[in-house]
C-alpha positions as CSV (number, residue, x, y, z in Angstrom):
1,X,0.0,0.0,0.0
2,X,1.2,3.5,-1.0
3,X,-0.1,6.4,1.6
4,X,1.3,9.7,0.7
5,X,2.0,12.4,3.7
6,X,0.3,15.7,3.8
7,X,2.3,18.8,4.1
8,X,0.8,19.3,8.3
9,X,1.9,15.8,8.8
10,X,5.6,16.3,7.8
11,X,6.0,19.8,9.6
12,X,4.5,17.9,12.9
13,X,7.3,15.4,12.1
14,X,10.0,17.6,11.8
15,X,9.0,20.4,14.0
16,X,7.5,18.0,17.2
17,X,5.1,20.9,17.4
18,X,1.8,21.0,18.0
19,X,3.0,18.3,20.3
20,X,0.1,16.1,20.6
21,X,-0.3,15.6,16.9
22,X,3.3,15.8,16.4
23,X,3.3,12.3,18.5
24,X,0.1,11.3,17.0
25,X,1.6,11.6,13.3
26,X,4.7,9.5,14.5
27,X,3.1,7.0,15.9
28,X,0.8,7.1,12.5
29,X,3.8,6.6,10.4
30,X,5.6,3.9,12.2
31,X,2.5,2.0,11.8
32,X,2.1,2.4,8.2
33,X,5.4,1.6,8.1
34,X,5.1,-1.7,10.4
35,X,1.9,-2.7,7.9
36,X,4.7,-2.7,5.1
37,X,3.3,0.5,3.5
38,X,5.3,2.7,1.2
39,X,4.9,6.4,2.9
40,X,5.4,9.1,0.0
41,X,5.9,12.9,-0.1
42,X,5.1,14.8,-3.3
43,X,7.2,17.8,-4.7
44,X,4.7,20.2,-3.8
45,X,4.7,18.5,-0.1
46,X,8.4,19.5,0.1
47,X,8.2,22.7,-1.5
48,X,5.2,23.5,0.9
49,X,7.4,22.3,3.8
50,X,10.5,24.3,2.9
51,X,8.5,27.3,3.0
52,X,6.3,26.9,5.8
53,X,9.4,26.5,8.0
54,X,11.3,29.4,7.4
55,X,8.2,31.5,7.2
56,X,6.2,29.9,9.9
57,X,9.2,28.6,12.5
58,X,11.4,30.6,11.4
59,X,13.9,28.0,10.2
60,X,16.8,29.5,8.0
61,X,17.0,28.6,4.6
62,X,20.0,26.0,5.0
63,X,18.9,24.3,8.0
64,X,14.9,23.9,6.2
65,X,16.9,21.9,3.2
66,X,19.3,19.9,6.1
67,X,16.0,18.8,7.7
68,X,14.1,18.0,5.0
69,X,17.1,15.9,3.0
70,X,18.0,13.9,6.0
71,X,14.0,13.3,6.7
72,X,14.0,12.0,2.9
73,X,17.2,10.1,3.7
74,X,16.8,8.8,7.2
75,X,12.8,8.5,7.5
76,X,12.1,5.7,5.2
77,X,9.5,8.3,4.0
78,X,10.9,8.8,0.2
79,X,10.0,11.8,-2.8
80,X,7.5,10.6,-5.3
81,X,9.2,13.3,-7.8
82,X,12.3,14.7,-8.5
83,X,13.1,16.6,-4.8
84,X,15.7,13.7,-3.9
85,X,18.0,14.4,-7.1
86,X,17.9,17.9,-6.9
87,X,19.1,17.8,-2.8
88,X,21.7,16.7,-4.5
89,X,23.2,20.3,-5.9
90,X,25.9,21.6,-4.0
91,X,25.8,24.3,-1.8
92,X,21.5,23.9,-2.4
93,X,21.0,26.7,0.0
94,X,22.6,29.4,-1.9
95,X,22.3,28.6,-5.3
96,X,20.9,30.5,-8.1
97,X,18.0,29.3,-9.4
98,X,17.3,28.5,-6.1
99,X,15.4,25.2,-4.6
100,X,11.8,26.0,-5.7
101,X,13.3,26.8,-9.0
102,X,15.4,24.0,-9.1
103,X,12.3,21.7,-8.5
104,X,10.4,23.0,-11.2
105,X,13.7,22.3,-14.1
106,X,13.8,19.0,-12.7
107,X,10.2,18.0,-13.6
108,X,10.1,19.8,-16.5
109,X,12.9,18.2,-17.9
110,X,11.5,14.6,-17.3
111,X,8.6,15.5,-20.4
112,X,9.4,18.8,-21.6
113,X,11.9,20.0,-24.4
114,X,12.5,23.3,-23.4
115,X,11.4,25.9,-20.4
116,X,11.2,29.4,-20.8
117,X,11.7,31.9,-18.6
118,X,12.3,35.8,-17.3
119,X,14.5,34.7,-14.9
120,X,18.0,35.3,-16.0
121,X,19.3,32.9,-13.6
122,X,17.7,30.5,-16.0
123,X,20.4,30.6,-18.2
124,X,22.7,28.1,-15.4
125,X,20.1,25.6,-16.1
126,X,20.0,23.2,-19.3
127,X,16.9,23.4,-21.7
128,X,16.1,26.8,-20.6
129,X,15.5,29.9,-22.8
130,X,15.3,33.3,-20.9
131,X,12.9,35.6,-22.4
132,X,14.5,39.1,-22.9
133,X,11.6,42.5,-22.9
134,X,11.4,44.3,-26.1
């Protein structure tokens, strides 16, 4: 059985707070994964989660990709999309495109022939064609 984790249910995870669902989610998940089942996170899951905890714990940008690549390592909990390749860029938390960006490239890439763009940091990015104003 595949069950895929909501965006509330991996910030309880990762954040232990509110603290009584934080427990009730982890003791969710470790039964799922006792029963054999195949926990998931989508793209937008991450993204979502990356966000929410710089802007709603306050979590610097490099430490929200830290926790959220070793929860994808380390959780058994795995990335249906493309988030596990691109944690794989160096020095994720200050490149330009940035995470989000990065994300987006990825999946494009997998059925797409070309992206374009306005953002000139586009151009560090294969199959992408910056749009330039008139």
């Amino acid at each position: 059985m595949k069950v895929g984790l909501d965006t509330s249910v991996v910030l309880r995870l990762l954040t232990g707070e509110p603290e009584t669902q934080a427990r009730r989610a982890l003791e969710e998940v470790q039964e799922l994964m006792g029963n054999g089942a195949a926990l998931l996170v989508s793209d937008l899951v991450v993204a979502e989660v990356y966000f929410a905890l710089q802007y709603h714990y306050g979590v610097p940008k490099a430490e929200s990709l830290r926790l959220i690549a070793k929860f994808l390592a380390d959780s058994g909990v795995k990335a249906l999309g493309v988030a596990s390749t691109v944690f794989m860029v160096p020095n994720l938390a200050s490149a330009n495109p940035g995470f989000v960006d990065r994300l987006i490239h990825a999946e494009y890439m997998n059925s797409v022939k070309e992206i374009i763009t306005f953002e000139k940091a586009g151009v560090r990015l294969t199959g992408v064609r910056v749009l330039h104003d008139f």
